[in-house]
ZALUM-565407 format. One line per 8 residues: number of its first residue (from 0); their letters; for each residue x, y, z of C-alpha. Coordinates in steps of 0.5 Angstrom, whole numbers, plus 500, padded with zeros to 3 digits. Example, Ala and Ser with C-alpha at 12.3 -4.5 7.8 and 13.67 -1.06 7.14 Angstrom:
<rs>
0 = as = 525 491 516 ~ 527 498 514
</rs>
This chain:
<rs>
0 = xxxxxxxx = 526 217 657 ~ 526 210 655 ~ 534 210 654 ~ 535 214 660 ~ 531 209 664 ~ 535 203 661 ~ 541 206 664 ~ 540 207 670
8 = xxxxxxxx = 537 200 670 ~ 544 197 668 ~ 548 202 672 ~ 544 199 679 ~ 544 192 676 ~ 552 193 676 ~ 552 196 683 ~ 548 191 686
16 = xxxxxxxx = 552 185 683 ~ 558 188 686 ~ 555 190 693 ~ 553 183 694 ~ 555 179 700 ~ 560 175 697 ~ 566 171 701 ~ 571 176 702
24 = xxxxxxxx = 577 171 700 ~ 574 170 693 ~ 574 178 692 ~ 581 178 695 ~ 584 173 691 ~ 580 176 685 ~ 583 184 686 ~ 590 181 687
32 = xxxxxxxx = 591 175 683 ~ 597 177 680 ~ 601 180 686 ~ 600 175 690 ~ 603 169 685 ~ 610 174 684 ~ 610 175 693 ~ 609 167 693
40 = xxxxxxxx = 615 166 688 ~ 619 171 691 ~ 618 168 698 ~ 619 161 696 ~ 626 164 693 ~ 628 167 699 ~ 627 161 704 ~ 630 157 698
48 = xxxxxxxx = 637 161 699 ~ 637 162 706 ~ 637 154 706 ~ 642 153 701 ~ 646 159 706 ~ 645 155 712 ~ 646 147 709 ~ 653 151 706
56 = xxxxxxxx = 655 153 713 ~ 654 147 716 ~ 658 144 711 ~ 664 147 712 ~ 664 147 720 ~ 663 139 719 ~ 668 138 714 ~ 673 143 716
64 = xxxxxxxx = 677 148 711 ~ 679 141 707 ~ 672 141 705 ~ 674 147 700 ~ 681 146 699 ~ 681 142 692 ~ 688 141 692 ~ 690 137 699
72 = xxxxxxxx = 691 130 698 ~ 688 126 703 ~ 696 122 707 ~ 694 116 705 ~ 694 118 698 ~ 701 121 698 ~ 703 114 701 ~ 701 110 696
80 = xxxxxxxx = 704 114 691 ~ 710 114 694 ~ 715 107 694 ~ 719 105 700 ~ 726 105 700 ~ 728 096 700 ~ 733 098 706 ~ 727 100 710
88 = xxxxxxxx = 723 094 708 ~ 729 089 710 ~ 732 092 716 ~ 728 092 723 ~ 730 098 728 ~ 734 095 734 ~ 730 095 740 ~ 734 099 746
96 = xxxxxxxx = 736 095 752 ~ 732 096 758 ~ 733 101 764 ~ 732 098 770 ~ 728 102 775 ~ 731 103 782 ~ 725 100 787 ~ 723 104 792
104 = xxxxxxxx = 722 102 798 ~ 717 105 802 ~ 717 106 810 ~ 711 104 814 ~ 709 109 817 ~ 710 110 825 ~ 706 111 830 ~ 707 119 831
112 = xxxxxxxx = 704 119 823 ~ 699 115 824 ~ 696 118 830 ~ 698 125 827 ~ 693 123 822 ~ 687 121 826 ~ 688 127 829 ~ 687 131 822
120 = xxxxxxxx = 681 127 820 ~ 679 128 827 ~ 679 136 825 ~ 677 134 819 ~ 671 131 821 ~ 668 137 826 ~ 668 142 820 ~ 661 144 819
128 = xxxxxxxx = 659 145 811 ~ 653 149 810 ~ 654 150 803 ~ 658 149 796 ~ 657 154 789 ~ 660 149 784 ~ 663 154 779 ~ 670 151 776
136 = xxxxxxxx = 676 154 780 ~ 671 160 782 ~ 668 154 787 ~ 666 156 793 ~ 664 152 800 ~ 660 156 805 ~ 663 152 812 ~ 664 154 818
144 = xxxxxxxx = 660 161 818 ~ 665 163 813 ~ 666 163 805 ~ 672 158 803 ~ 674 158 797 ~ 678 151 794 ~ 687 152 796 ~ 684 157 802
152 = xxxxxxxx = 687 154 809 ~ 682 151 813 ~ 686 150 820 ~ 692 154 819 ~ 696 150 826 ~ 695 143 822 ~ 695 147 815 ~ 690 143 813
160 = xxxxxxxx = 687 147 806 ~ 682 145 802 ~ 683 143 795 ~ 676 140 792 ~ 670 136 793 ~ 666 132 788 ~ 659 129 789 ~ 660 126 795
168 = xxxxxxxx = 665 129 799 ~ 669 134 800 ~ 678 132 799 ~ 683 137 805 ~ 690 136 805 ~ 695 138 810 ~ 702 141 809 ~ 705 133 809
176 = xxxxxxxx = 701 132 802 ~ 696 127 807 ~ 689 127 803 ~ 683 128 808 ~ 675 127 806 ~ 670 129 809 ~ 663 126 806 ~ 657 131 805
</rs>
């Protein structure tokens, strides 16, 4: 009975030793100790790829398609190895004679002009801006209870249209190419 005893002595010494509170990293590290080494070597391989693929591309944007063409020579290069003809060296281009350019004489403009133009900033001056969407040439200007977008004419009796704005200012023109601003 004695080796009976012994037995069961070894087999509850054996479980206790294993059911014992032990700090649950310690036993993990213990049961998989070699699978977790090949995961870690396997992840760092990937990651270690994946940023070799991505310094490549990278590269390749930045240098252009002369970064993987071996072969092309830089022009300086084919300058330097080409010689200059002596007739090249020696002569100068002539310079081509000069072209005198008509001067254009602007007239000033008359009193029917000038007052024409008054009256259009006038007109300019009443429109009443409620809001501006800035989008390229999809522009759009909320203004005087209607959606204009830019080219559509404004005041159709003076053909004042409108064809931009900038940060501070909306730009008209009327059908004799006269600018017009009206500031926000």
């Amino acid at each position: 009975m004695s080796l009976i005893n012994q037995a069961l002595k070894k087999e509850q010494l054996r479980r206790h030793a294993a059911s014992a509170p032990v700090d649950p990293m310690v036993t993990r590290v213990a049961r998989h100790s070699g699978g977790s080494d090949k995961l870690l070597i396997l992840l760092v391989g990937f990651v270690g790829c994946g940023l070799l693929l991505a310094v490549a591309v990278t590269a390749i944007i930045y240098f252009g398609n002369a970064f993987l063409d071996s072969n092309a020579q830089s022009p300086q290069a084919e300058l330097a190895s080409s010689p200059l003809p002596a007739e090249s060296i020696s002569a100068a281009p002539e310079e081509p004679a000069e072209v005198e350019q008509p001067v254009l004489i602007e007239e000033a403009p008359t009193k029917t002009d000038l007052a024409a133009r008054a009256y259009n900033q006038g007109i300019v001056d009443g429109f009443t801006v409620q809001g501006i969407r800035k989008s390229g040439q999809n522009s759009r200007v909320f203004m005087n209870g209607r959606i204009q977008k830019l080219g559509d004419v404004i005041d159709i009796e003076n053909g004042i249209r409108l064809i931009g704005f900038t940060e501070f200012e909306l730009v008209f023109e009327d059908s004799a190419g006269n600018r017009y601003s009206k500031p926000l």
